[in-house]
VOPAGU-2260 file (C-alpha; in pm, 1 decimal, decimal comma):
REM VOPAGU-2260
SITE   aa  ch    i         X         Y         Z
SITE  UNK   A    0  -14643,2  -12597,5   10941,7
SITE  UNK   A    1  -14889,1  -12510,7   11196,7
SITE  UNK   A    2  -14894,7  -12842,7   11378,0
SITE  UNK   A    3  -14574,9  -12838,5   11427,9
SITE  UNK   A    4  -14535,1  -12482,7   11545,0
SITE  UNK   A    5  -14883,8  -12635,3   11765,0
SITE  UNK   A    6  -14655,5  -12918,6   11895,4
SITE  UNK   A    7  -14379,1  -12722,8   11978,5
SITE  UNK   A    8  -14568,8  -12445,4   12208,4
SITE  UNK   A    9  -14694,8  -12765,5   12380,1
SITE  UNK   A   10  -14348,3  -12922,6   12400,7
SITE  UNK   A   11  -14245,7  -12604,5   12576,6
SITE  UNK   A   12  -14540,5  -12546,0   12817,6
SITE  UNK   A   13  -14406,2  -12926,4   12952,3
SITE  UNK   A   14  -14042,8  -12780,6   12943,9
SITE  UNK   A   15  -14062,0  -12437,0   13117,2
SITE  UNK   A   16  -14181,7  -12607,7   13439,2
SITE  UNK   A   17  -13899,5  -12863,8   13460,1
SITE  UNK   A   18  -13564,2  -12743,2   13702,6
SITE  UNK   A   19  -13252,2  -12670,7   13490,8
SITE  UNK   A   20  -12956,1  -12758,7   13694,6
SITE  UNK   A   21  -12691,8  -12566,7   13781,0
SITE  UNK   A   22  -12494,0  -12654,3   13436,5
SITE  UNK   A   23  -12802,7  -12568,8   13267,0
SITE  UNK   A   24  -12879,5  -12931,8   13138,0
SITE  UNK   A   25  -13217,0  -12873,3   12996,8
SITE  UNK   A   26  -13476,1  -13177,4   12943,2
SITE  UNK   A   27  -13452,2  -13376,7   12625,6
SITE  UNK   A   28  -13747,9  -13600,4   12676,3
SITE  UNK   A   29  -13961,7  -13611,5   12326,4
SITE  UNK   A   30  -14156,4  -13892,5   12384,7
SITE  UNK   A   31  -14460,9  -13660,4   12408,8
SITE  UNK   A   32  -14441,8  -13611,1   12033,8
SITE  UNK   A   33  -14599,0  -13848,1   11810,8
SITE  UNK   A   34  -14441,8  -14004,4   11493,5
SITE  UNK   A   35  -14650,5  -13915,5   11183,7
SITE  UNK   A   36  -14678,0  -14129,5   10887,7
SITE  UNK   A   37  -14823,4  -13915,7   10610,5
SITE  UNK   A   38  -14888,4  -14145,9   10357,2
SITE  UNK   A   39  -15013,1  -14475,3   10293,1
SITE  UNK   A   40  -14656,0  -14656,0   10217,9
SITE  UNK   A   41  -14535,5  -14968,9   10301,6
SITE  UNK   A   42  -14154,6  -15056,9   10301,8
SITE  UNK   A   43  -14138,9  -15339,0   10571,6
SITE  UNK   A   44  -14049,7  -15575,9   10276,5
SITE  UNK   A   45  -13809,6  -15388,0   10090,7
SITE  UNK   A   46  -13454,4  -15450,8   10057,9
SITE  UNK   A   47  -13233,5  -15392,4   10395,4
SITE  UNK   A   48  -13095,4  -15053,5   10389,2
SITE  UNK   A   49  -12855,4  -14887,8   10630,9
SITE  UNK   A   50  -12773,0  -14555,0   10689,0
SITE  UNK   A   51  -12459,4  -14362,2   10897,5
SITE  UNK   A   52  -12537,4  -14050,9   11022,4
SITE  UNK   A   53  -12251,7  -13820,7   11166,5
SITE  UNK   A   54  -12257,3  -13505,9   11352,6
SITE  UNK   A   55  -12026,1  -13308,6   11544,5
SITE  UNK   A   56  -12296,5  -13171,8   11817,0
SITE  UNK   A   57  -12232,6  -13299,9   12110,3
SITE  UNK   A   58  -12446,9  -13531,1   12356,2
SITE  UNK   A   59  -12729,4  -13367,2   12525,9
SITE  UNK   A   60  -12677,1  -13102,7   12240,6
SITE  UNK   A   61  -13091,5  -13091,3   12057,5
SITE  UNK   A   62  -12949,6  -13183,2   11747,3
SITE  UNK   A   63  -12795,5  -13491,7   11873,3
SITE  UNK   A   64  -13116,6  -13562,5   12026,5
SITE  UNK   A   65  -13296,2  -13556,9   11665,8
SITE  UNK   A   66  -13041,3  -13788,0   11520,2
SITE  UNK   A   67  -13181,6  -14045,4   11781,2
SITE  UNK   A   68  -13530,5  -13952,9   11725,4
SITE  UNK   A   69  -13450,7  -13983,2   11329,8
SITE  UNK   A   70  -13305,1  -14344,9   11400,3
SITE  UNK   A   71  -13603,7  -14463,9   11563,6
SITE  UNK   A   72  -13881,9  -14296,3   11349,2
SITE  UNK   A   73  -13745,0  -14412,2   11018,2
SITE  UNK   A   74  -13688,5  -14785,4   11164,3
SITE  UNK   A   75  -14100,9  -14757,5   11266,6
SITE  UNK   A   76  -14178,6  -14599,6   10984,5
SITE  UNK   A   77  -14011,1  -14808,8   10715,7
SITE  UNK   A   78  -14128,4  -15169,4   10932,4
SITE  UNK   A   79  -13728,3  -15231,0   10975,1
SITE  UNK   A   80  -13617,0  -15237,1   10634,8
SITE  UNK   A   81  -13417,3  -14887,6   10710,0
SITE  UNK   A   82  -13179,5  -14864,4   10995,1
SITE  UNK   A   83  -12963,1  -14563,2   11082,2
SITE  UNK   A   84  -12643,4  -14587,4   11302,4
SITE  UNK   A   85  -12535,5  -14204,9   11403,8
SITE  UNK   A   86  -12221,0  -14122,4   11563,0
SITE  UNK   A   87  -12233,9  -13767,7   11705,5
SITE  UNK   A   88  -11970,4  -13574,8   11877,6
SITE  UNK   A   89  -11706,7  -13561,8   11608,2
SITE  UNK   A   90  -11655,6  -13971,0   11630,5
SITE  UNK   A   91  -11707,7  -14092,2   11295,5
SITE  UNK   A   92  -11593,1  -13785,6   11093,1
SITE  UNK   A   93  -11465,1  -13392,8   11226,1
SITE  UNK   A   94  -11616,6  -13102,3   11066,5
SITE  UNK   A   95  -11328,7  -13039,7   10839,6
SITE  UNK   A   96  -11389,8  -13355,6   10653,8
SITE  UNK   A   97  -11772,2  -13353,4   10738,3
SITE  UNK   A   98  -11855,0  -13256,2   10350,9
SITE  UNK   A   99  -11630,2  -13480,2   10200,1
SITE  UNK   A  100  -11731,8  -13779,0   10394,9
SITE  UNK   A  101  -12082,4  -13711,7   10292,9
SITE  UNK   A  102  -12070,1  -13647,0    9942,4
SITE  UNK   A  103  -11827,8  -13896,5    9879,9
SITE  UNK   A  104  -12020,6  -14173,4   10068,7
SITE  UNK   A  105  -11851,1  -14226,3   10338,1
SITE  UNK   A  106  -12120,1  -14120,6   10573,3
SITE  UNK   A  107  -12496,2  -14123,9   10431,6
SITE  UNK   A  108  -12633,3  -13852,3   10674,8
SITE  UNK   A  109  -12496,5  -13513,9   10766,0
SITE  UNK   A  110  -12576,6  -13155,7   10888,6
SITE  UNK   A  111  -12486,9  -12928,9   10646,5
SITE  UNK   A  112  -12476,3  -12520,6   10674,2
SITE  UNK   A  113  -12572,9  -12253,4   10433,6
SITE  UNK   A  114  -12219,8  -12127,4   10462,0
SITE  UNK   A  115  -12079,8  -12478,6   10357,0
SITE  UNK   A  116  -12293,3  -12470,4   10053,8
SITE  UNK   A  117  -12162,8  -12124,3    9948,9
SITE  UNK   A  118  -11754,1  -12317,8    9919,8
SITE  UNK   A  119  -11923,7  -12528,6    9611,1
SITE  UNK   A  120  -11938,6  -12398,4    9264,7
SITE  UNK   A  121  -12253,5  -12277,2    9201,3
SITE  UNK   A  122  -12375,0  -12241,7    9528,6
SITE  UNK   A  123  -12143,8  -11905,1    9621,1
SITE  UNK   A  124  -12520,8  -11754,0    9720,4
SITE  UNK   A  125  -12577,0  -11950,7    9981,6
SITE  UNK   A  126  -12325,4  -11687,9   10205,6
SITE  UNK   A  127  -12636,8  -11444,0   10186,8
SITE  UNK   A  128  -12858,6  -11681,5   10412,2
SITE  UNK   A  129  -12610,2  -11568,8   10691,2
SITE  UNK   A  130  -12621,6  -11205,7   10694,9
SITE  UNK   A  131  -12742,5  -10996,0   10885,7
SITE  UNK   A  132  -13104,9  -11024,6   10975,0
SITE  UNK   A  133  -13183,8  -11224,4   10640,8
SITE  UNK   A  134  -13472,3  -11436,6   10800,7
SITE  UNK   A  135  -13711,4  -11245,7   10986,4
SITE  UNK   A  136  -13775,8  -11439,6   11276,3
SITE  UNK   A  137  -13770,8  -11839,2   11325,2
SITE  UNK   A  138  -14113,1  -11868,6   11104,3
SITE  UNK   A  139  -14024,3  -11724,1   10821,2
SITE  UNK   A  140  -13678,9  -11938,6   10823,9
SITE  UNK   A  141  -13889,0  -12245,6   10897,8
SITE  UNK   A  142  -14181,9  -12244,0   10689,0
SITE  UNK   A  143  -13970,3  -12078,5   10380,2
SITE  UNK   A  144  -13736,7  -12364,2   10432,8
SITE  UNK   A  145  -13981,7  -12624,2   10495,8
SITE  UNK   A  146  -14245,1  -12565,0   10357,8
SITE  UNK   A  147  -14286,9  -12363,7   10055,6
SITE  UNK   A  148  -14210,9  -12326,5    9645,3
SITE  UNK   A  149  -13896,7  -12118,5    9765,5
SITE  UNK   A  150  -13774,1  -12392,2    9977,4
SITE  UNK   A  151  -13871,0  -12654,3    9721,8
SITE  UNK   A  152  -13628,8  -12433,5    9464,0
SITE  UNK   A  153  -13358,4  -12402,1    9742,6
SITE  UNK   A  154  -13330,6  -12766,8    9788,6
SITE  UNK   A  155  -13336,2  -12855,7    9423,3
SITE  UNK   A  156  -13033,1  -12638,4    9324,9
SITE  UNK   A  157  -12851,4  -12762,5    9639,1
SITE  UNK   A  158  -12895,2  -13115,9    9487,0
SITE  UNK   A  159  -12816,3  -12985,2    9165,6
SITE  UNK   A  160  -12510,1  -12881,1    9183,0
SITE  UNK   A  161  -12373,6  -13144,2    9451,5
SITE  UNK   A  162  -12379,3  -13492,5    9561,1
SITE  UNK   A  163  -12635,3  -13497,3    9846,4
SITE  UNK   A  164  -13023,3  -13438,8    9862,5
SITE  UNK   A  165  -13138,9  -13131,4   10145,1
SITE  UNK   A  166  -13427,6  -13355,2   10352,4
SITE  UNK   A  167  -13518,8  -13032,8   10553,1
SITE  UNK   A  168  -13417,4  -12771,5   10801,7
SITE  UNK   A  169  -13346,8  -12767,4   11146,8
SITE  UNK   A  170  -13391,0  -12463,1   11357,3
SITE  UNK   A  171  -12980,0  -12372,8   11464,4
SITE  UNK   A  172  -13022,8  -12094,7   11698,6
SITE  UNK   A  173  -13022,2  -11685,4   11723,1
SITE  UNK   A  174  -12738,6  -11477,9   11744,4
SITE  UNK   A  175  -12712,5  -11225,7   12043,8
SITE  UNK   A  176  -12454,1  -10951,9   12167,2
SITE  UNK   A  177  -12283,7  -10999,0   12498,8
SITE  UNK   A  178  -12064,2  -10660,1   12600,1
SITE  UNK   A  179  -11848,6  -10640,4   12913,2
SITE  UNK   A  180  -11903,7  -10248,8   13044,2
SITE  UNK   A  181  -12247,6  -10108,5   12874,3
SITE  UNK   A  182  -12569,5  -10197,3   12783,8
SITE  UNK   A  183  -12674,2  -10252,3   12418,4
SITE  UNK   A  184  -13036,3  -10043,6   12356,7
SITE  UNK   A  185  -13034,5   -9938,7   12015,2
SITE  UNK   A  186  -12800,1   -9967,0   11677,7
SITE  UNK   A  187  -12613,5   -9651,9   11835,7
SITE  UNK   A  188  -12487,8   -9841,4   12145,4
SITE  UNK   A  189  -12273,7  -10050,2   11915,0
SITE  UNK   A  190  -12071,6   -9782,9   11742,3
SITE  UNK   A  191  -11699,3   -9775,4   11851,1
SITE  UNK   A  192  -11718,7  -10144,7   11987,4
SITE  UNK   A  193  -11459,1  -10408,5   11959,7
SITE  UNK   A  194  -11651,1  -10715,3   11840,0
SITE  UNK   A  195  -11500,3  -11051,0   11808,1
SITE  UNK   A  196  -11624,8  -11206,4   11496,1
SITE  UNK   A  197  -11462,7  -11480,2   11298,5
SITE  UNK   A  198  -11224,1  -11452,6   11092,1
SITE  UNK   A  199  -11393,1  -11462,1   10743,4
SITE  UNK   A  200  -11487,7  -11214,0   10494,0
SITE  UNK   A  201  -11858,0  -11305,7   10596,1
SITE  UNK   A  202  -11810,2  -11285,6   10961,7
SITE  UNK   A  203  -11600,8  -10972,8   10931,9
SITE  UNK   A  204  -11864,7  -10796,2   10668,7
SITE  UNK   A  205  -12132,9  -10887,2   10926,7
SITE  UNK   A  206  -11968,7  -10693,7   11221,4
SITE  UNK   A  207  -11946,0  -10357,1   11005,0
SITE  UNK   A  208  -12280,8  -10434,5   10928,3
SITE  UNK   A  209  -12383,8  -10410,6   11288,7
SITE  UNK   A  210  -12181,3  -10112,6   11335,0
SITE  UNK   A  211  -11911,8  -10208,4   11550,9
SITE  UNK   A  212  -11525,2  -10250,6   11479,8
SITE  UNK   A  213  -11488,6  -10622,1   11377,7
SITE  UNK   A  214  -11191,7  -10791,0   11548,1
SITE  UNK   A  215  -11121,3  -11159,3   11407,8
SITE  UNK   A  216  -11059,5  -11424,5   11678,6
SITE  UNK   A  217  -11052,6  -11750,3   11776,8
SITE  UNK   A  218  -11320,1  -11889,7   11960,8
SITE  UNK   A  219  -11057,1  -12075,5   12233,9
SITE  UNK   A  220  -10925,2  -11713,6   12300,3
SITE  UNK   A  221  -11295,6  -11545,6   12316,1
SITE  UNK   A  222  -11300,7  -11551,4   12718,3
SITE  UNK   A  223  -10942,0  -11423,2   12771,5
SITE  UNK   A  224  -10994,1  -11132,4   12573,2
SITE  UNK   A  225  -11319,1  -11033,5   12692,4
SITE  UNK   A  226  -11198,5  -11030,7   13054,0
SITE  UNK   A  227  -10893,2  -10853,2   12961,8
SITE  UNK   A  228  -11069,8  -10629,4   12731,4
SITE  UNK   A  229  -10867,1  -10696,0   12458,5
SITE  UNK   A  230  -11256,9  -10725,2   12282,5
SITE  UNK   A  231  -11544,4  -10579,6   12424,6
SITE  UNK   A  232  -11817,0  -10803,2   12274,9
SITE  UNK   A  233  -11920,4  -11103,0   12120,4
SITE  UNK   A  234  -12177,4  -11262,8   11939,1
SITE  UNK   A  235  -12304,3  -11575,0   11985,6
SITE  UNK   A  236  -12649,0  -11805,3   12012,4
SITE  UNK   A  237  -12754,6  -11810,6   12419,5
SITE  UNK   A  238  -12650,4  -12160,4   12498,7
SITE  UNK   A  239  -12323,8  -12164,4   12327,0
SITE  UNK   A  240  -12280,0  -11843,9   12570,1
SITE  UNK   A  241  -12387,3  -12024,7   12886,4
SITE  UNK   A  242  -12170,5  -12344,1   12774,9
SITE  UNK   A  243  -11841,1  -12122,4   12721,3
SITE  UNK   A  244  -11945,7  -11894,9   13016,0
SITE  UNK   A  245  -11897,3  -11585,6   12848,9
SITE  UNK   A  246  -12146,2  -11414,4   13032,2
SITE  UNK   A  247  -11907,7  -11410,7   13371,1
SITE  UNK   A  248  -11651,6  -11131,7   13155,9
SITE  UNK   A  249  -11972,2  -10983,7   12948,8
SITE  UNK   A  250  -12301,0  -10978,8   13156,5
SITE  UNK   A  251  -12454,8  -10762,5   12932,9
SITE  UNK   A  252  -12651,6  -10936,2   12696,6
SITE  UNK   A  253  -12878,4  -10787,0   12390,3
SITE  UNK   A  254  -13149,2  -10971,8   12262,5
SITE  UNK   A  255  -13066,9  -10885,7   11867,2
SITE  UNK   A  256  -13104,9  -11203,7   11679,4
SITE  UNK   A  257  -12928,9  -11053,6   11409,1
SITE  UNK   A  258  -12853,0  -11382,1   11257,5
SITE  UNK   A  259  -13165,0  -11681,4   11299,7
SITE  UNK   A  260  -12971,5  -11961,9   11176,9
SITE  UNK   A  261  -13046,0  -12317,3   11084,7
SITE  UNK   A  262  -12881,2  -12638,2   10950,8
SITE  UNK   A  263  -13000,8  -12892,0   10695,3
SITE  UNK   A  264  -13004,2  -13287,3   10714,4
SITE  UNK   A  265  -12848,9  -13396,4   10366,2
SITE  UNK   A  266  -12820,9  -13734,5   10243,4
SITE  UNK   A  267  -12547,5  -13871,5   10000,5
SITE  UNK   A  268  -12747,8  -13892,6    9652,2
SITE  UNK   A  269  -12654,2  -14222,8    9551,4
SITE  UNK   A  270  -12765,5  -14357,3    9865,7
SITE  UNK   A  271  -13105,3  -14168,6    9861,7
SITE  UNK   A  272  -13099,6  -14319,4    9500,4
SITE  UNK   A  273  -13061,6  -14663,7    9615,3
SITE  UNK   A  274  -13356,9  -14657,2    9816,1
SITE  UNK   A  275  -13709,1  -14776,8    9710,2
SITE  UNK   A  276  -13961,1  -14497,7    9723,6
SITE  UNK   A  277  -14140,8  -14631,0   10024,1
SITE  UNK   A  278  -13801,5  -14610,1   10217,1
SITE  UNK   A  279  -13770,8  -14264,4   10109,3
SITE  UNK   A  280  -14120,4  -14157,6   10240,4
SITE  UNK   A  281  -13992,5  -14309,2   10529,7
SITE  UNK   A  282  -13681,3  -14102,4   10572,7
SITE  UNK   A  283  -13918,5  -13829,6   10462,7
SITE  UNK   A  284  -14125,3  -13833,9   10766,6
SITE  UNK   A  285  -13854,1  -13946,2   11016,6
SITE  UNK   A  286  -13704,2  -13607,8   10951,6
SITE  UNK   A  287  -13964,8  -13394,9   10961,5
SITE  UNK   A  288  -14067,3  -13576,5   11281,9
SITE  UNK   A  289  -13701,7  -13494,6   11455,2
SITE  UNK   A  290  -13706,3  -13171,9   11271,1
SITE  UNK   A  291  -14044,6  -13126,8   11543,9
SITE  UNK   A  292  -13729,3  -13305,0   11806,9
SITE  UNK   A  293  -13506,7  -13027,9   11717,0
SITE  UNK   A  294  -13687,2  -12724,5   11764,4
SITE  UNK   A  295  -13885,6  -12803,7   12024,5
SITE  UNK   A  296  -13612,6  -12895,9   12239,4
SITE  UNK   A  297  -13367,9  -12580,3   12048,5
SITE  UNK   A  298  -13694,9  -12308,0   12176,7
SITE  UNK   A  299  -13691,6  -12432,2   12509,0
SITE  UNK   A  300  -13311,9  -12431,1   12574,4
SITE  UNK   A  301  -13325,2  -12025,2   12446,1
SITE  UNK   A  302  -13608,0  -11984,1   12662,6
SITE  UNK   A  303  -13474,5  -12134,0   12929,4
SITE  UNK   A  304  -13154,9  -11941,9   12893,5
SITE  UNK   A  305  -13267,8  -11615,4   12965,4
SITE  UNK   A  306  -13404,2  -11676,5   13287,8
SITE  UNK   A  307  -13065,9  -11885,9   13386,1
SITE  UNK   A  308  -12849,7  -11578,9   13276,1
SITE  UNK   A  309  -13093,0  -11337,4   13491,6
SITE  UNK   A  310  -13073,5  -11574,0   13744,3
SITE  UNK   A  311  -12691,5  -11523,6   13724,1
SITE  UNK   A  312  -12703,6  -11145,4   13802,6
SITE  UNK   A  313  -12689,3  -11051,1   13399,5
SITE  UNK   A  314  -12869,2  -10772,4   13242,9
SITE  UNK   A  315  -13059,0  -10853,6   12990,5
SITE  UNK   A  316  -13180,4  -10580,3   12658,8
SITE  UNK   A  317  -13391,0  -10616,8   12372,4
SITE  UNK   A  318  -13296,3  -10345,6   12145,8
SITE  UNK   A  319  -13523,3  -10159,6   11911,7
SITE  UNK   A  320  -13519,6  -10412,8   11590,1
SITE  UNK   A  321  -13649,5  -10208,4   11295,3
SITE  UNK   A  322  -13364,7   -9932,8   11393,5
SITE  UNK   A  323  -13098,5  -10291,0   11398,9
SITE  UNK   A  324  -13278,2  -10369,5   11075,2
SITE  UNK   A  325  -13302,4  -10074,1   10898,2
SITE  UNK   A  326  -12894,3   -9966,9   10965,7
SITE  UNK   A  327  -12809,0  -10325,9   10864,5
SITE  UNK   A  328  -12968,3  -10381,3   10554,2
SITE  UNK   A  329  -12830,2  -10011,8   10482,3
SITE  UNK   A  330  -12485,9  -10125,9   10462,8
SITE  UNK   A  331  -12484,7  -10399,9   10298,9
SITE  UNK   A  332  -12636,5  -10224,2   10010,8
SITE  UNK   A  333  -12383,3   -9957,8   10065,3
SITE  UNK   A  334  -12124,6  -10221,4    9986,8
SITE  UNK   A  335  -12224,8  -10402,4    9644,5
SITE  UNK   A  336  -11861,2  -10557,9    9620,9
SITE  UNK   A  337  -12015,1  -10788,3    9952,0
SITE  UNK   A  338  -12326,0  -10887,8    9757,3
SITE  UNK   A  339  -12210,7  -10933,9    9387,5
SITE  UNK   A  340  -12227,3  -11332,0    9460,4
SITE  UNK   A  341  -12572,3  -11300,5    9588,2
SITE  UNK   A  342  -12883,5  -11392,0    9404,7
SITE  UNK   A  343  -13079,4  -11111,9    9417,3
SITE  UNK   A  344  -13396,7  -11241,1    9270,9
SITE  UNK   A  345  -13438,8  -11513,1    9528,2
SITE  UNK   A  346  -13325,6  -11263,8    9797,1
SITE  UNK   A  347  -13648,6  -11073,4    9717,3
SITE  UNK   A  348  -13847,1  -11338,4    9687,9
SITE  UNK   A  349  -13730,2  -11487,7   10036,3
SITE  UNK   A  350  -13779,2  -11164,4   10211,5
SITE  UNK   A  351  -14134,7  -11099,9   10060,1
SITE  UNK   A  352  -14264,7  -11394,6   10264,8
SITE  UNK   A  353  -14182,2  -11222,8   10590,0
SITE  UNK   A  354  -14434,6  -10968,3   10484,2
């Protein structure tokens, strides 16, 4: 865990002096990062294995990026007997039929959500990994995720209970506020405030949470009705902000991270199955190597976000946290009937590492 937060802080001390044009494309050159074998495997004669990876991130998007990086690590690091062919933006498979296509077979390799998870039997806990202010920063997601007992005990129900194997986690992005008419300084600020949220339960439960007034939405309507005022806020991670330019109708934007959110590389389990256990240390490493991909380029577009949206004439806030925290947590233990599907145990046991 700490070489790769190590090679990401490097990764981003290269990024932060490139330009980022005017469409804020931001550098997704990796080739500074090294692909790791960790152990001494050897799959170059095994049986020919290919995989399909689909995603619906787009090109130039950091996740797309690792899918690449994933293709060419695992094709080193298994001496060619593994080859992956990924098909990002939407091509091979949308994200309604995503899940299906991957547990069914059709694709090998997919990114798969917490709040995914929580539509299969058994699995209704995962909705708690998206409330509010669950993981305490992007470590404790990370290294909880990656690289501990909890993890390990996440990942082995997940392929309990469904057709795919969890290979990792991939750093997803923070949620912010953006507001049209007032700065966002503390919990208070929020109270009285229209905020779009989708349309689940979740989504919904998650804007009382942050005291506002919820108002479901579509994202294709989002800009109109901030510029109208039909909302007064939304809620989104910085890029997607910059890439739907909501910060022309809602230049104020709060620094909350209320949710820290990630996304897991699954592989069908008869697939995984099928391969020979030197392929699978392969696949092993090749993720964890574009997991490095990921994040490193994910920081650096956040990072590099801020200053664009300053440079854009928007104010930026960072609120007081512990009072965000503290009011948040607050309600949703005020409403049991939104956390009866939760499981508690691990919910204490996932927020004791943060300590």
């Amino acid at each position: 865990m700490k070489k790769l937060l190590a090679l990401i802080l490097a990764a981003l001390m290269l990024l932060s002096c490139a330009a980022f044009a005017e469409d804020f494309e931001v550098s997704q050159d990796y080739s500074d990062i090294p692909i790791e074998k960790t152990g001494d495997y050897d799959a170059s004669g095994d049986p020919a294995a290919e995989l399909i990876f689909t995603s619906v991130s787009v090109t130039g998007d950091s996740h797309t990026t690792a899918m690449s990086a994933f293709a060419d690590a695992v094709k080193e690091l298994s001496g060619g007997s593994v080859e992956c062919k990924t098909y990002a933006d939407g091509t091979l498979f949308s994200s309604e039929v995503e899940w299906d296509a991957i547990s069914s077979g059709q694709a090998d390799l997919a990114y798969i959500s917490f709040p995914t998870l929580s539509t299969q039997d058994g699995l209704e806990w995962c909705a708690m990994v998206n409330s509010g202010y669950f993981w305490a920063s992007y470590e404790h997601m990370t290294s909880t995720l990656n690289d501990s007992e909890v993890g390990e005990k996440i990942f082995a129900e997940i392929e309990e209970k469904t057709n795919v194997v969890p290979l990792g986690a991939y750093y997803l992005g923070s949620r912010v506020i953006n507001t049209r008419a007032k700065e966002i300084n503390s919990y208070d600020d929020m109270a009285g405030l229209l905020l779009r949220m989708p349309g689940s339960e979740a989504w919904q439960n998650l804007g009382a949470a942050l005291g506002a007034n919820p108002t479901p939405l579509s994202f294709s309507e989002l800009y109109t009705a901030l510029s109208t005022g039909a909302v007064d806020a939304q809620d989104n991670p910085l890029p997607s902000d910059i890439s739907a330019k909501f910060y022309e109708v809602a230049p104020y934007i709060a620094i909350t991270n209320h949710v820290v959110d990630s996304i897991i590389p699954c592989i069908n389990k008869d697939k995984w199955n099928s391969l020979t256990d030197a392929q699978k240390a392969a696949v092993e490493d090749a993720i964890a190597y574009a997991a490095t991909v990921n994040d490193t380029l994910r920081i650096a577009s956040e990072e590099a976000a801020i200053a664009y949206l300053e440079g854009k004439g928007c104010t930026v806030t960072y609120p007081d946290l512990p009072d965000f925290i503290a009011h948040v947590q607050q309600y949703y233990a005020d409403h049991p009937e939104q956390t009866e599907t939760w499981n508690m145990e691990l919910y204490e046991e996932i927020q004791a590492l943060a300590k």
